[in-house]
C-alpha positions in Angstrom: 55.9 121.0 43.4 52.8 122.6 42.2 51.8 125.8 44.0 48.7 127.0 44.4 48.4 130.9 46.0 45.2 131.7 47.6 45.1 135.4 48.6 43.2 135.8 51.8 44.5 136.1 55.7 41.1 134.4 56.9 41.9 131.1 58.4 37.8 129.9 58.3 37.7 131.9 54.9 40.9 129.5 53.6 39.1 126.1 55.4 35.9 126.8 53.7 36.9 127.1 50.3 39.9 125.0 50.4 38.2 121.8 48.4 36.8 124.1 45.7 40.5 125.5 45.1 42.0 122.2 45.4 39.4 121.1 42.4 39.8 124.1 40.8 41.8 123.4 36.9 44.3 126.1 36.5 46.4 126.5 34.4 50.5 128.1 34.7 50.2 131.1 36.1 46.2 131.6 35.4 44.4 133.3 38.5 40.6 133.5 38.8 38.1 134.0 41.8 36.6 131.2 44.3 33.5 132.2 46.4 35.1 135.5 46.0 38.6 134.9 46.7 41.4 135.3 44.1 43.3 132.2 43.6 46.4 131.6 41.2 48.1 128.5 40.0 51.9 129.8 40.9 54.1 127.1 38.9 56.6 124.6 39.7 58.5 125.4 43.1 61.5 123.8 44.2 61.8 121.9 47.9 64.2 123.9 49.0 61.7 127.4 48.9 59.5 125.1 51.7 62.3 124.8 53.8 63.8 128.1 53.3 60.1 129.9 53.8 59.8 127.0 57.1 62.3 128.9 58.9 60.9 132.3 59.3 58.4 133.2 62.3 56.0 134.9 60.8 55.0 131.8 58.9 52.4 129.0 59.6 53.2 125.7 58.3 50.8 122.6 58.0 50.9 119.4 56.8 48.0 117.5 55.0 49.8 113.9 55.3 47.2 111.9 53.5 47.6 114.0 50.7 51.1 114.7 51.1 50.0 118.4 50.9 52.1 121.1 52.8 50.2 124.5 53.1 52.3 127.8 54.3 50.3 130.6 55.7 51.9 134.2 55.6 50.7 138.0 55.3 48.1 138.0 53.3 48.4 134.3 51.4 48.1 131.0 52.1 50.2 128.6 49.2 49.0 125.1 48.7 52.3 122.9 47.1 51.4 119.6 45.9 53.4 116.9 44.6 54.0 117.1 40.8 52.7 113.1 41.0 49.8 113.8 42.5 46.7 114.0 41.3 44.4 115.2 44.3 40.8 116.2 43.1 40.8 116.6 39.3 
């Protein structure tokens, strides 16, 4: 899975900007800014650091089914993993 880190703890920050960082070409390991936000294209991620990272309290998990996006939400970061297969806004 492609991960994409987005460095804020601002849920309403995260929500507004979330389209723009989804659309957003990156390349491995390339960070740059939306609306003032630093966001950075994190690599491949294996399935098993979703479940492992599921399992802890401090962290927020949801589910964007029509995409088959799963967001994680912890300390200061919110990480978007997408499905290598899919292609969502570019």
């Amino acid at each position: 899975m492609k991960c994409i880190a987005v460095y804020t703890n601002d849920f309403e920050v995260f929500s507004d900007i979330y389209e723009k960082v989804l659309s957003t070409p990156l390349a491995e390991n390339e960070e740059t800014e939306v609306e003032g936000v630093t966001i950075s294209e994190s690599g491949d991620v294996p399935d098993h650091y979703i479940e492992r990272m599921r399992t802890k309290p401090d962290v927020v998990v949801m589910k964007v089914r029509e995409q088959n996006i799963t967001i994680l939400q912890h300390g200061e970061v919110f990480e978007i993993f997408i499905p290598e297969n899919e292609n969502v806004l570019h």
